[in-house]
mmCIF entry with sequence, helices, sheets and N, C-alpha, C, O atoms, coordinates in Angstrom:
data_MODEL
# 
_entry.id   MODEL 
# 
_entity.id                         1 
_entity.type                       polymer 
_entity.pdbx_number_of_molecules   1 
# 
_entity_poly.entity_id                      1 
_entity_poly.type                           'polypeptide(L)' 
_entity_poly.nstd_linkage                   no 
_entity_poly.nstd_monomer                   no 
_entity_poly.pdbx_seq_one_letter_code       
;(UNK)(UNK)(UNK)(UNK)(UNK)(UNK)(UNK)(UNK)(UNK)(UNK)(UNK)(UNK)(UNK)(UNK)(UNK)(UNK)
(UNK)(UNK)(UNK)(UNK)(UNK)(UNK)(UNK)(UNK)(UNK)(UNK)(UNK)(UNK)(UNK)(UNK)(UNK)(UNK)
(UNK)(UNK)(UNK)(UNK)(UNK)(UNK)(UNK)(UNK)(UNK)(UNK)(UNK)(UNK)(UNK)(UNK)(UNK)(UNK)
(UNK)(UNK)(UNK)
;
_entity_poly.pdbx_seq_one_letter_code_can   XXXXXXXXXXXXXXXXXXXXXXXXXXXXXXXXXXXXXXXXXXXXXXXXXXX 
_entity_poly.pdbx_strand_id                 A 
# 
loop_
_entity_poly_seq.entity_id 
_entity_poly_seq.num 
_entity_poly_seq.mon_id 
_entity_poly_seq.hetero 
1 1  UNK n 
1 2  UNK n 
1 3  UNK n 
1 4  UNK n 
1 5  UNK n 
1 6  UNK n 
1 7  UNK n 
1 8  UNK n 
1 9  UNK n 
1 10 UNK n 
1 11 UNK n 
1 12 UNK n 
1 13 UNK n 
1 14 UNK n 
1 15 UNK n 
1 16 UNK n 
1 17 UNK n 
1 18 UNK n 
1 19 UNK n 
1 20 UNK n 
1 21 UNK n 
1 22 UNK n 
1 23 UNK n 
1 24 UNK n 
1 25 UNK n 
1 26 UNK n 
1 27 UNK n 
1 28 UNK n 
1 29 UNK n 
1 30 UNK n 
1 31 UNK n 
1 32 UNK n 
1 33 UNK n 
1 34 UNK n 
1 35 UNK n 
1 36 UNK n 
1 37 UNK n 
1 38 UNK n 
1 39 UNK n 
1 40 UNK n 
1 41 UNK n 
1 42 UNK n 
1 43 UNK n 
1 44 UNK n 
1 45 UNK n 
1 46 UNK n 
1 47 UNK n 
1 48 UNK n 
1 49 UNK n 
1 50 UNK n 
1 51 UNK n 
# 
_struct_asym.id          A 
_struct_asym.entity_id   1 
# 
loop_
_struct_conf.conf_type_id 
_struct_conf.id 
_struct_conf.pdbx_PDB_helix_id 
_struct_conf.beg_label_comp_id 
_struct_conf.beg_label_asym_id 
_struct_conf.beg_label_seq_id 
_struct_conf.pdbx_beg_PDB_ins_code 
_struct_conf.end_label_comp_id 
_struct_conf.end_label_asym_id 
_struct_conf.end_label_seq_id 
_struct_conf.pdbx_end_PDB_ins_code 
_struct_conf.beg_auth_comp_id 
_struct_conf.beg_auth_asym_id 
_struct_conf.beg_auth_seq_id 
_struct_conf.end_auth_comp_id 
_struct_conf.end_auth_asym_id 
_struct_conf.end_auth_seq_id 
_struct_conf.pdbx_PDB_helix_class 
_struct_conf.details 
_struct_conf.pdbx_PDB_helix_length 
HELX_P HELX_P1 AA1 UNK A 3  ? UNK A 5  ? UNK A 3  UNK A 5  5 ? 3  
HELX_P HELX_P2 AA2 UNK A 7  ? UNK A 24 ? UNK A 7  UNK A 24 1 ? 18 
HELX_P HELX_P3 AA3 UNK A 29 ? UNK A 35 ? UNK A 29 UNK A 35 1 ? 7  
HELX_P HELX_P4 AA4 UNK A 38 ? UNK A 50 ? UNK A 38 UNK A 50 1 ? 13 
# 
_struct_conf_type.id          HELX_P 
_struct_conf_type.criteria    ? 
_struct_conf_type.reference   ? 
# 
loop_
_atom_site.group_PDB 
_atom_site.id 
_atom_site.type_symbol 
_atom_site.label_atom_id 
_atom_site.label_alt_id 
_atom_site.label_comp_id 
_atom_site.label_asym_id 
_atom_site.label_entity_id 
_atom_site.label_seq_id 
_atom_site.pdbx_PDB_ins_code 
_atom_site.Cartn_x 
_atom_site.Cartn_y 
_atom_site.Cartn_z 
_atom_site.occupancy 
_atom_site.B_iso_or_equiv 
_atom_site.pdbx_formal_charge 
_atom_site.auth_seq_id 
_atom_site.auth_comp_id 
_atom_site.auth_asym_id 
_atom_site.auth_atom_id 
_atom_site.pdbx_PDB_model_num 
ATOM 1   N N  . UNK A 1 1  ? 114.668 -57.403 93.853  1.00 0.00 ? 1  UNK A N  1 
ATOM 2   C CA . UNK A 1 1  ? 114.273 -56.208 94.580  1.00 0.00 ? 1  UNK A CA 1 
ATOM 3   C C  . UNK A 1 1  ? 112.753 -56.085 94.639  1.00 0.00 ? 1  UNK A C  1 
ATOM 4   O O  . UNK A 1 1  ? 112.031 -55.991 95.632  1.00 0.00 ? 1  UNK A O  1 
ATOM 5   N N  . UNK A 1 2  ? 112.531 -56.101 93.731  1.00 0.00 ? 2  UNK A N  1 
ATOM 6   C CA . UNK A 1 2  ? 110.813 -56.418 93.314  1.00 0.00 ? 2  UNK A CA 1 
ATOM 7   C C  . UNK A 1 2  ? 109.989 -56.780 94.622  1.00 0.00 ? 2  UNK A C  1 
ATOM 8   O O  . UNK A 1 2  ? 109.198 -56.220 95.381  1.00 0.00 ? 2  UNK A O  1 
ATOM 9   N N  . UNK A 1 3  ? 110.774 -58.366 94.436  1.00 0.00 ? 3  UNK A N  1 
ATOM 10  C CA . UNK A 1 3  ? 109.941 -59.251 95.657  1.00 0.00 ? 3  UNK A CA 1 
ATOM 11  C C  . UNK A 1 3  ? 110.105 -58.802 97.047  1.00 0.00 ? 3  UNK A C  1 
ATOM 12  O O  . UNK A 1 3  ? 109.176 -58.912 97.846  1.00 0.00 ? 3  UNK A O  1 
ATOM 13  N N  . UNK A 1 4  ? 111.169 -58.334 97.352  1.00 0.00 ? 4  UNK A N  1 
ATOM 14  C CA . UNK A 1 4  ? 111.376 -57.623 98.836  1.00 0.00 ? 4  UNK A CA 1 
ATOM 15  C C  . UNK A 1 4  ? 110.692 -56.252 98.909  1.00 0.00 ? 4  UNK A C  1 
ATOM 16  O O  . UNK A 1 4  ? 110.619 -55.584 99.940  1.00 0.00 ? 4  UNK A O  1 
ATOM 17  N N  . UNK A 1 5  ? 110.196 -55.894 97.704  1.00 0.00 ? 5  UNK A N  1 
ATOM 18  C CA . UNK A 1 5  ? 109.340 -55.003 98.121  1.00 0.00 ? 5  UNK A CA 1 
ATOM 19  C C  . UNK A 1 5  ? 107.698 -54.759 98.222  1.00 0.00 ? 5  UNK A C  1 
ATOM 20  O O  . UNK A 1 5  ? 106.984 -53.763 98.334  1.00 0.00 ? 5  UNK A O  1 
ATOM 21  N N  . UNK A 1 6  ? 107.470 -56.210 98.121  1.00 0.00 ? 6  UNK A N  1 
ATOM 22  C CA . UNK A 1 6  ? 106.457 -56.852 97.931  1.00 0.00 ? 6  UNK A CA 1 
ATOM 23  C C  . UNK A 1 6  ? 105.895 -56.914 99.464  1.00 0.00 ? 6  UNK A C  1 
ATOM 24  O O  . UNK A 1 6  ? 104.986 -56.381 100.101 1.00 0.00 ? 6  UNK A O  1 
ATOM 25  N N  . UNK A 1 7  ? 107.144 -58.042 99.751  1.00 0.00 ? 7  UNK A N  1 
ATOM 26  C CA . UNK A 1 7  ? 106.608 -58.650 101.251 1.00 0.00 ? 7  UNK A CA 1 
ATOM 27  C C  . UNK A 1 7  ? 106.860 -57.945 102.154 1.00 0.00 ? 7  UNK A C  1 
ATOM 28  O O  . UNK A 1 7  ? 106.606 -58.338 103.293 1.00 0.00 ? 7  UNK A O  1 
ATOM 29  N N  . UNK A 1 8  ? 107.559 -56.423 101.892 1.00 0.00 ? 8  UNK A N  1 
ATOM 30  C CA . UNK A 1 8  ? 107.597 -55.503 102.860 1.00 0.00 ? 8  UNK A CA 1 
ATOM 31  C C  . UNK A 1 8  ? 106.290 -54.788 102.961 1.00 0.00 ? 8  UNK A C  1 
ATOM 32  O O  . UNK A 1 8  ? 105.947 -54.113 103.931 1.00 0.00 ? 8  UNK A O  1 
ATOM 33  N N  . UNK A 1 9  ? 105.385 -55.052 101.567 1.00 0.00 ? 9  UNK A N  1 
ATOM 34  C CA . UNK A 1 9  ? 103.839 -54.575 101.633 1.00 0.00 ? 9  UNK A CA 1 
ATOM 35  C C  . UNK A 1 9  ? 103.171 -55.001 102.688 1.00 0.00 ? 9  UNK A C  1 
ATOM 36  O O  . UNK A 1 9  ? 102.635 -54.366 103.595 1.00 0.00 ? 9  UNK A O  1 
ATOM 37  N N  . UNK A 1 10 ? 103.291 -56.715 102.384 1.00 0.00 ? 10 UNK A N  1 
ATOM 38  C CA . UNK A 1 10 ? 102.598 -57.628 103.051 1.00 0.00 ? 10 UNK A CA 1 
ATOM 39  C C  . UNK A 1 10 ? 103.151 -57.208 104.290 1.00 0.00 ? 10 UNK A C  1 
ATOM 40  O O  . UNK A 1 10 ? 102.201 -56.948 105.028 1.00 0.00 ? 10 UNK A O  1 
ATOM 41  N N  . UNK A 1 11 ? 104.470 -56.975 105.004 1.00 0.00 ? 11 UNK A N  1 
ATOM 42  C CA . UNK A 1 11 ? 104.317 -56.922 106.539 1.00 0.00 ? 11 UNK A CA 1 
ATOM 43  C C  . UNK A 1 11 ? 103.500 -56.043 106.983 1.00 0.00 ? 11 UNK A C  1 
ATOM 44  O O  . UNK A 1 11 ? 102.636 -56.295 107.823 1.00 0.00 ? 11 UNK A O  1 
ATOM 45  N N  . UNK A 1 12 ? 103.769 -54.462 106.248 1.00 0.00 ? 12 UNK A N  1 
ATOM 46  C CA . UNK A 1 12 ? 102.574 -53.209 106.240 1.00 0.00 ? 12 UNK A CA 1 
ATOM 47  C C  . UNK A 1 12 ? 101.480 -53.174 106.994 1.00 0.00 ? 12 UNK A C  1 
ATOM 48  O O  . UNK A 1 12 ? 101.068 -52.879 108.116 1.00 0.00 ? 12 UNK A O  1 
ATOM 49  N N  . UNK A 1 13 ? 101.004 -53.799 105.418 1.00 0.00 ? 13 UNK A N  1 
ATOM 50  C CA . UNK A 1 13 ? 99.626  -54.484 105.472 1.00 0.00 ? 13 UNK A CA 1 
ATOM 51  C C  . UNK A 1 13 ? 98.717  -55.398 106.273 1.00 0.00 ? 13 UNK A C  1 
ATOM 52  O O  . UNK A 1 13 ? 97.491  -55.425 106.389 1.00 0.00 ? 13 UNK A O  1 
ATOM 53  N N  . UNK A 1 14 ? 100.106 -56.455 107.014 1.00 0.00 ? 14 UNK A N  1 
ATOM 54  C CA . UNK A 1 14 ? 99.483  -57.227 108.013 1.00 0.00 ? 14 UNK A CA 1 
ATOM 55  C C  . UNK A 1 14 ? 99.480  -56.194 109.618 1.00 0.00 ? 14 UNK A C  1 
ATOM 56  O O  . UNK A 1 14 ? 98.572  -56.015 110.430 1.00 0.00 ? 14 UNK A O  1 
ATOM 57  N N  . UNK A 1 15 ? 100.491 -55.826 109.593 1.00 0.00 ? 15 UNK A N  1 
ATOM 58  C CA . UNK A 1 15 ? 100.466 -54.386 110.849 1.00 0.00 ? 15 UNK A CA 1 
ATOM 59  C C  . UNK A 1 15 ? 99.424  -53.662 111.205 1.00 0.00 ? 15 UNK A C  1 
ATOM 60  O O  . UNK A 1 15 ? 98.988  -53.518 112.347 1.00 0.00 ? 15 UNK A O  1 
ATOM 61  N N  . UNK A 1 16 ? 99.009  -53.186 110.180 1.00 0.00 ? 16 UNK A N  1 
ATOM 62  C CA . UNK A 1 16 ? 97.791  -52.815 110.212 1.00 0.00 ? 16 UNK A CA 1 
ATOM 63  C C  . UNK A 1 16 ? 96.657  -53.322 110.350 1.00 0.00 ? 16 UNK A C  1 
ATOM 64  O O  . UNK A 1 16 ? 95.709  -52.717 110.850 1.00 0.00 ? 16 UNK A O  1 
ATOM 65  N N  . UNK A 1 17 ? 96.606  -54.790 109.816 1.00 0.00 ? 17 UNK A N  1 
ATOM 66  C CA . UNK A 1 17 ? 95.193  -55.382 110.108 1.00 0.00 ? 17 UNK A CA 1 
ATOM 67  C C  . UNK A 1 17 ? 95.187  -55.859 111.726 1.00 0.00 ? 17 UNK A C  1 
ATOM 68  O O  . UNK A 1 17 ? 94.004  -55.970 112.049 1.00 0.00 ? 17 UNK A O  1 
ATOM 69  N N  . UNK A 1 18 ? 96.042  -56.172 112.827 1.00 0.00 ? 18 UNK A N  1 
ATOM 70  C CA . UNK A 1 18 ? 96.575  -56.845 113.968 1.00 0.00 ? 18 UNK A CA 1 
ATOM 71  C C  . UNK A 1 18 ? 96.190  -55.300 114.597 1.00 0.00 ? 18 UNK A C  1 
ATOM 72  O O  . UNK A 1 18 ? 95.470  -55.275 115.595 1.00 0.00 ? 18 UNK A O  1 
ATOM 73  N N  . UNK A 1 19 ? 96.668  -54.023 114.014 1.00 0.00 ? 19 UNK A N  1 
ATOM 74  C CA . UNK A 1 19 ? 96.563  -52.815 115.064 1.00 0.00 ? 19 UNK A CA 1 
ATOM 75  C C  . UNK A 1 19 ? 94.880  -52.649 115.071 1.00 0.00 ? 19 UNK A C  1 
ATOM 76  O O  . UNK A 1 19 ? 94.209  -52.495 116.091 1.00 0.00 ? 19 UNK A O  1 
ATOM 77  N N  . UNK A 1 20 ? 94.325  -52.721 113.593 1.00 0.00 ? 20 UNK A N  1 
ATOM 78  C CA . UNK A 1 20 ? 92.470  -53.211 113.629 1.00 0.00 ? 20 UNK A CA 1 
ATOM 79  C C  . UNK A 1 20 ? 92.156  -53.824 115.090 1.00 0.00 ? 20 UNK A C  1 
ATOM 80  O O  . UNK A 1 20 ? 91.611  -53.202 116.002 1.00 0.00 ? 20 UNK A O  1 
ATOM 81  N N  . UNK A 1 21 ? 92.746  -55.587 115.154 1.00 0.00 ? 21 UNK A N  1 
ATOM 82  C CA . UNK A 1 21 ? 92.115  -56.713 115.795 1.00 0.00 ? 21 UNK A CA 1 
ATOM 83  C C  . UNK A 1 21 ? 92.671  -56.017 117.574 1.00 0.00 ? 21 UNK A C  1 
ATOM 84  O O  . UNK A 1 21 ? 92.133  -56.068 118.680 1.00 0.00 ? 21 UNK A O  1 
ATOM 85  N N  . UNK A 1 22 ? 93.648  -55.566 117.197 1.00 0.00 ? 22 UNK A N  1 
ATOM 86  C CA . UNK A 1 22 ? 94.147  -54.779 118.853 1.00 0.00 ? 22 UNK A CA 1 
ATOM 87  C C  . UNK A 1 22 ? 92.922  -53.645 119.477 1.00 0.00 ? 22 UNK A C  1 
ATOM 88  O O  . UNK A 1 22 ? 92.543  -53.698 120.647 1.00 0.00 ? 22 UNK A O  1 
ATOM 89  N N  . UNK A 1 23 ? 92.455  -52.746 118.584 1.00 0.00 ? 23 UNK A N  1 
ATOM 90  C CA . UNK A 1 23 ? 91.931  -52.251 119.193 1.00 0.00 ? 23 UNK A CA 1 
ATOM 91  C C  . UNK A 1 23 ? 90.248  -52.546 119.402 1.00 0.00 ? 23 UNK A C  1 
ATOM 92  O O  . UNK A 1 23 ? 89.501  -51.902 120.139 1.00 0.00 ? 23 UNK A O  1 
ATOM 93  N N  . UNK A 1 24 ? 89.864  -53.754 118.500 1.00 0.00 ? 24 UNK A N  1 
ATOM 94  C CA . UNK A 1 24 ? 88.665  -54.394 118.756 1.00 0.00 ? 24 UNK A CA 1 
ATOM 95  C C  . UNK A 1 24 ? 88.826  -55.634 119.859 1.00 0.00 ? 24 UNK A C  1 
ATOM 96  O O  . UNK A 1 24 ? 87.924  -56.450 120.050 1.00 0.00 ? 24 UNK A O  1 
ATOM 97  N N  . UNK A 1 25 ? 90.127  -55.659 120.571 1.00 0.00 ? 25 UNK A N  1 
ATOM 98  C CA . UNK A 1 25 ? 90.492  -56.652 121.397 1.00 0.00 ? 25 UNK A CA 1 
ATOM 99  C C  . UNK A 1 25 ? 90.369  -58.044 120.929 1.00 0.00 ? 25 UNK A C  1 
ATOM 100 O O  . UNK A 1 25 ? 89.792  -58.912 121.583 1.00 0.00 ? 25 UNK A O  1 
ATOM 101 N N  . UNK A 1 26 ? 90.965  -58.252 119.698 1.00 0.00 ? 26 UNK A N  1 
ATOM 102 C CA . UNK A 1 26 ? 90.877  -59.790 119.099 1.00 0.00 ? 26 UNK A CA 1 
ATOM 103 C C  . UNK A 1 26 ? 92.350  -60.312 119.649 1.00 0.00 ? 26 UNK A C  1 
ATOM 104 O O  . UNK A 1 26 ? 93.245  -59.677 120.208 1.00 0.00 ? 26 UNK A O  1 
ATOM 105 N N  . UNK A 1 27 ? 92.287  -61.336 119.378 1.00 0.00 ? 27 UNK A N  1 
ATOM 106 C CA . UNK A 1 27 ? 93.043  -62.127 119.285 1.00 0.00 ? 27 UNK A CA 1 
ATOM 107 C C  . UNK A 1 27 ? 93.980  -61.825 118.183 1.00 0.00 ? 27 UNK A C  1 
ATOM 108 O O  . UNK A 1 27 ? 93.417  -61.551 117.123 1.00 0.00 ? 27 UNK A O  1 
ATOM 109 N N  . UNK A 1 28 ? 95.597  -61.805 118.171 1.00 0.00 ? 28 UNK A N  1 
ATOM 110 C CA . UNK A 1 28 ? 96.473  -61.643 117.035 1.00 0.00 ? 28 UNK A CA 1 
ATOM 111 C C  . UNK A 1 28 ? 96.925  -62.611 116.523 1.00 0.00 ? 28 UNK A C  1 
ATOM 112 O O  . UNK A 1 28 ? 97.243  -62.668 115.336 1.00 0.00 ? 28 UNK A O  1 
ATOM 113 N N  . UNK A 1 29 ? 97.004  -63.335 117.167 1.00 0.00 ? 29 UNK A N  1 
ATOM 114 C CA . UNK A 1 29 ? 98.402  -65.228 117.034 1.00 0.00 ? 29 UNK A CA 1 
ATOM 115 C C  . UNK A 1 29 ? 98.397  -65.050 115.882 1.00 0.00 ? 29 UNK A C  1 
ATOM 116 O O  . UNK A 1 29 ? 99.438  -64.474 115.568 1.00 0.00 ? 29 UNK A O  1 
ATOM 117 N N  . UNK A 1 30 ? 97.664  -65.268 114.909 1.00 0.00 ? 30 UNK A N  1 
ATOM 118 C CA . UNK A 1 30 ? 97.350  -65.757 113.322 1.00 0.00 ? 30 UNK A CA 1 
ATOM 119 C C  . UNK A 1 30 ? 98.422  -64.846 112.241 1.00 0.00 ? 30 UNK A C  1 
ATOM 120 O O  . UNK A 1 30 ? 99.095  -65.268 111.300 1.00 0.00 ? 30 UNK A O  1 
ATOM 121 N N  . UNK A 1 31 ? 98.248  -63.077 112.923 1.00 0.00 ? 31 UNK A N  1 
ATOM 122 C CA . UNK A 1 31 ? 98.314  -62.098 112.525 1.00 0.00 ? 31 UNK A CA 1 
ATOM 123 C C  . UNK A 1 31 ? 99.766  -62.164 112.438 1.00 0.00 ? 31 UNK A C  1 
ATOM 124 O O  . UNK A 1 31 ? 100.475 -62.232 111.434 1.00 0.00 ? 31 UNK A O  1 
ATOM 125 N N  . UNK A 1 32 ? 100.182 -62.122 114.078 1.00 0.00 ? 32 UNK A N  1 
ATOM 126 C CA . UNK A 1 32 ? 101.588 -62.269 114.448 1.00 0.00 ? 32 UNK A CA 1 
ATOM 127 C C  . UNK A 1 32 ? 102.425 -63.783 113.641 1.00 0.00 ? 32 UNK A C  1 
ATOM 128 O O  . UNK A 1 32 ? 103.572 -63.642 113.217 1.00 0.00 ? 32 UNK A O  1 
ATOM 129 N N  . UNK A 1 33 ? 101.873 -64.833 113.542 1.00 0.00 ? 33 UNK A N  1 
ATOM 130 C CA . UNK A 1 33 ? 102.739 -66.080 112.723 1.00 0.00 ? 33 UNK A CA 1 
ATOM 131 C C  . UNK A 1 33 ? 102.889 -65.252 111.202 1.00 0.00 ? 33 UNK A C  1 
ATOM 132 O O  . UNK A 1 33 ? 104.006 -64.891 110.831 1.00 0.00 ? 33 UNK A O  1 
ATOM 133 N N  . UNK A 1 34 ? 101.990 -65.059 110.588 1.00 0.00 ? 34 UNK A N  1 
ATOM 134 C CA . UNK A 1 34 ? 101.795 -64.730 109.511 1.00 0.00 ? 34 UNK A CA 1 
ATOM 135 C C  . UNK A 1 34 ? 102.787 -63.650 109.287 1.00 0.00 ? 34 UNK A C  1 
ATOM 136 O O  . UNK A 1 34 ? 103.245 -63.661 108.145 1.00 0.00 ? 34 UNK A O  1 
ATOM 137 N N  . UNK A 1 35 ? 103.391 -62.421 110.318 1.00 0.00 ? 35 UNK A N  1 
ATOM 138 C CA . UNK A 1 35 ? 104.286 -61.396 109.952 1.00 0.00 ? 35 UNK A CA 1 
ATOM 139 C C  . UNK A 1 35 ? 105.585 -61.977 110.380 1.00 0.00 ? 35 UNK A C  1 
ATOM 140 O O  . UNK A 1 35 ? 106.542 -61.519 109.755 1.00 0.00 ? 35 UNK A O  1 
ATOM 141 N N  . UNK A 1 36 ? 105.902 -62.976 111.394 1.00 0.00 ? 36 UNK A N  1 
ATOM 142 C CA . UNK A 1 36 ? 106.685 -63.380 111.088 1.00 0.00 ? 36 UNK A CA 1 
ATOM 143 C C  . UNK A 1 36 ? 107.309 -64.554 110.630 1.00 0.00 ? 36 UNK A C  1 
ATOM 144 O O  . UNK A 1 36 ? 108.225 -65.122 111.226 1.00 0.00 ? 36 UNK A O  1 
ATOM 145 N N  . UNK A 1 37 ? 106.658 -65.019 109.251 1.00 0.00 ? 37 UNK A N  1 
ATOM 146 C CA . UNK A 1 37 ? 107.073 -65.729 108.358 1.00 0.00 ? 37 UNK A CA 1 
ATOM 147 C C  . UNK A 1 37 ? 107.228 -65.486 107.381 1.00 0.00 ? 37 UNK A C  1 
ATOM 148 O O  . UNK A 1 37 ? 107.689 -66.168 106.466 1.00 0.00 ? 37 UNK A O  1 
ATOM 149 N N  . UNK A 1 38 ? 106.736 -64.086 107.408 1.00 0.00 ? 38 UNK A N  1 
ATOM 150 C CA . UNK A 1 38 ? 107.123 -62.948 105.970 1.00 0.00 ? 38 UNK A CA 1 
ATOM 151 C C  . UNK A 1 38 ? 108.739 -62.593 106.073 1.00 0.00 ? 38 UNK A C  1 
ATOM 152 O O  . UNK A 1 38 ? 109.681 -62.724 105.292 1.00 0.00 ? 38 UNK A O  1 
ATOM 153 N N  . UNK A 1 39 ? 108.600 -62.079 107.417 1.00 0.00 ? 39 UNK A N  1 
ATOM 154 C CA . UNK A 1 39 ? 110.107 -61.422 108.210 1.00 0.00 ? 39 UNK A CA 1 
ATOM 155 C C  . UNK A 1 39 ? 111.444 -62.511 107.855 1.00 0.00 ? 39 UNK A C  1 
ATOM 156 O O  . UNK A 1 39 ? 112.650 -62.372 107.650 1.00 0.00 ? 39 UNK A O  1 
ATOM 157 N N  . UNK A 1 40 ? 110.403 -63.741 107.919 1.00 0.00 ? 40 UNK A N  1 
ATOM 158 C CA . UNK A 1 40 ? 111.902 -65.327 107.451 1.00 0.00 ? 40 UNK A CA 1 
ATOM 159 C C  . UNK A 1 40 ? 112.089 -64.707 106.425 1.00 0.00 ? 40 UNK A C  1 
ATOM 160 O O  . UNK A 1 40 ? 112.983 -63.868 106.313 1.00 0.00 ? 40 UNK A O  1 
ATOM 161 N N  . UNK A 1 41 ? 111.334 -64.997 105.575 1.00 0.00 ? 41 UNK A N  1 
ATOM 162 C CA . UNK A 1 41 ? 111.487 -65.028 104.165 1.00 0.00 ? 41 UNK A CA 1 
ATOM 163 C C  . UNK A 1 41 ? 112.231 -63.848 103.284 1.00 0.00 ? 41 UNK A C  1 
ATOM 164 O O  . UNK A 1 41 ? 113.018 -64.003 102.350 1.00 0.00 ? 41 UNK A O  1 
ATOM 165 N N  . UNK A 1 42 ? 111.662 -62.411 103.963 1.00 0.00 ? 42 UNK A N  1 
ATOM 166 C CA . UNK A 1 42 ? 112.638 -61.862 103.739 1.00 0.00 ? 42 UNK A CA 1 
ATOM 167 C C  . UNK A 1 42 ? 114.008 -61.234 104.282 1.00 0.00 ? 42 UNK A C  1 
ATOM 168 O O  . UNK A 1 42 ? 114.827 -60.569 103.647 1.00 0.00 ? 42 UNK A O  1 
ATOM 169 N N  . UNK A 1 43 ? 114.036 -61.593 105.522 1.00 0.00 ? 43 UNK A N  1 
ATOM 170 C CA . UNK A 1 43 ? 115.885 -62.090 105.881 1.00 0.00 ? 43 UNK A CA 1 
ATOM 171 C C  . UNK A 1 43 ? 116.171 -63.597 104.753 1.00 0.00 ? 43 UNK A C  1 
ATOM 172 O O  . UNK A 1 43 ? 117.305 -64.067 104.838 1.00 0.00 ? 43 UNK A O  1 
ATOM 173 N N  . UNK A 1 44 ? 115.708 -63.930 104.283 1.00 0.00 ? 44 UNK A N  1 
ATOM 174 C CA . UNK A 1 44 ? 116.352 -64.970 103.266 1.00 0.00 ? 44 UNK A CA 1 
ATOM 175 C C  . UNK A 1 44 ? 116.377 -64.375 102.245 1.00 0.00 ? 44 UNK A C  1 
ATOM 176 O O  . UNK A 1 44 ? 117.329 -64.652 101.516 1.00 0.00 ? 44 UNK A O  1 
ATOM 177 N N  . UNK A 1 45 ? 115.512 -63.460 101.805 1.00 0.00 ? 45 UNK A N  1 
ATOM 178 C CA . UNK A 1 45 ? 115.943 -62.516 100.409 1.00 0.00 ? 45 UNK A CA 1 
ATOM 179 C C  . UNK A 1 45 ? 117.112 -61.824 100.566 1.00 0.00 ? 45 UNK A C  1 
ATOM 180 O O  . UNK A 1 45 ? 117.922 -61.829 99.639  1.00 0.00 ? 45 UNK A O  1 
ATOM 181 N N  . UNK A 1 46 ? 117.386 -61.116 101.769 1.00 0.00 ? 46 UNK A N  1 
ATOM 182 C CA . UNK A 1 46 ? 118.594 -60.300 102.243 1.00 0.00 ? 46 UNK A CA 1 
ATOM 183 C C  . UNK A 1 46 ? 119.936 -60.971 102.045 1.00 0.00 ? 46 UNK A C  1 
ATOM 184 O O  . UNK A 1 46 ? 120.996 -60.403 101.779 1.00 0.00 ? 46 UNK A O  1 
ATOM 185 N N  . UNK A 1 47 ? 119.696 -62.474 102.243 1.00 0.00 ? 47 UNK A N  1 
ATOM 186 C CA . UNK A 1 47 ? 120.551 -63.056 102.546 1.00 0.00 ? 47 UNK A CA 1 
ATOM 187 C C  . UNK A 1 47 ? 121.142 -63.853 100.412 1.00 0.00 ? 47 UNK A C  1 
ATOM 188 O O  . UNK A 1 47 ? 122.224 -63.851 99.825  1.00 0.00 ? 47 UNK A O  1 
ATOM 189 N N  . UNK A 1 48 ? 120.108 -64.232 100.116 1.00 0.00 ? 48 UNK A N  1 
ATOM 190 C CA . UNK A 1 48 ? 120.162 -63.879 98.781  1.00 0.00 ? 48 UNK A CA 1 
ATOM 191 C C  . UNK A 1 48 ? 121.052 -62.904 97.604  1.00 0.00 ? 48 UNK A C  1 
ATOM 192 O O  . UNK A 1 48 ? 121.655 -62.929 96.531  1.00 0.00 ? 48 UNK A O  1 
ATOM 193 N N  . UNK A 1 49 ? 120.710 -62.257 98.468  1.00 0.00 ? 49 UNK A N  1 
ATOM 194 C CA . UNK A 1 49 ? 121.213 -60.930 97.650  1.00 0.00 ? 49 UNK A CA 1 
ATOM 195 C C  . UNK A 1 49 ? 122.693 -60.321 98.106  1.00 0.00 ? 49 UNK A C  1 
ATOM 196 O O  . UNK A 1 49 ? 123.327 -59.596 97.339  1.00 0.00 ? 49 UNK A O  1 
ATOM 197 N N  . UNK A 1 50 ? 123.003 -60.551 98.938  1.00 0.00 ? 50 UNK A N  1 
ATOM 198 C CA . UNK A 1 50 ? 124.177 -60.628 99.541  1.00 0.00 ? 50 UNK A CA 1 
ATOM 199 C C  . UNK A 1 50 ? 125.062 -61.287 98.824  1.00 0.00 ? 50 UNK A C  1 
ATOM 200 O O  . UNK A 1 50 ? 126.173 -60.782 98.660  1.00 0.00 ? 50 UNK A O  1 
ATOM 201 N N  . UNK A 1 51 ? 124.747 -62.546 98.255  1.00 0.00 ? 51 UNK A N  1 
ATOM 202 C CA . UNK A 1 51 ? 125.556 -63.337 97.514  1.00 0.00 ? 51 UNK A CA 1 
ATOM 203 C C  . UNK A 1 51 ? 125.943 -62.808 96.180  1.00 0.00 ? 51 UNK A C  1 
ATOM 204 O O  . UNK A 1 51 ? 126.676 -63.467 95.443  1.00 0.00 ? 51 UNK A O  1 
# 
């Protein structure tokens, strides 16, 4: 439980830095891979825990 509530920080956290780079008109790609490879990981915790 711990850890899924961890990387639910990290998605947060990355949301927020991408809504930063959005409104300084950056570029996200980096932002966006990065949240969703958190999002894998934890549908694989979900899936984990299920068991």
């Amino acid at each position: 439980m711990e850890k899924r509530t961890e990387l639910e920080k990290m998605i947060v956290e990355l949301k927020l830095a991408k809504r930063e780079l959005v409104l300084l008109g950056k570029n996200t790609n980096i932002v966006d891979e990065k949240i969703k490879n958190i999002e894998k990981r934890l549908a694989s915790e979900n899936v984990m825990e299920v068991r």
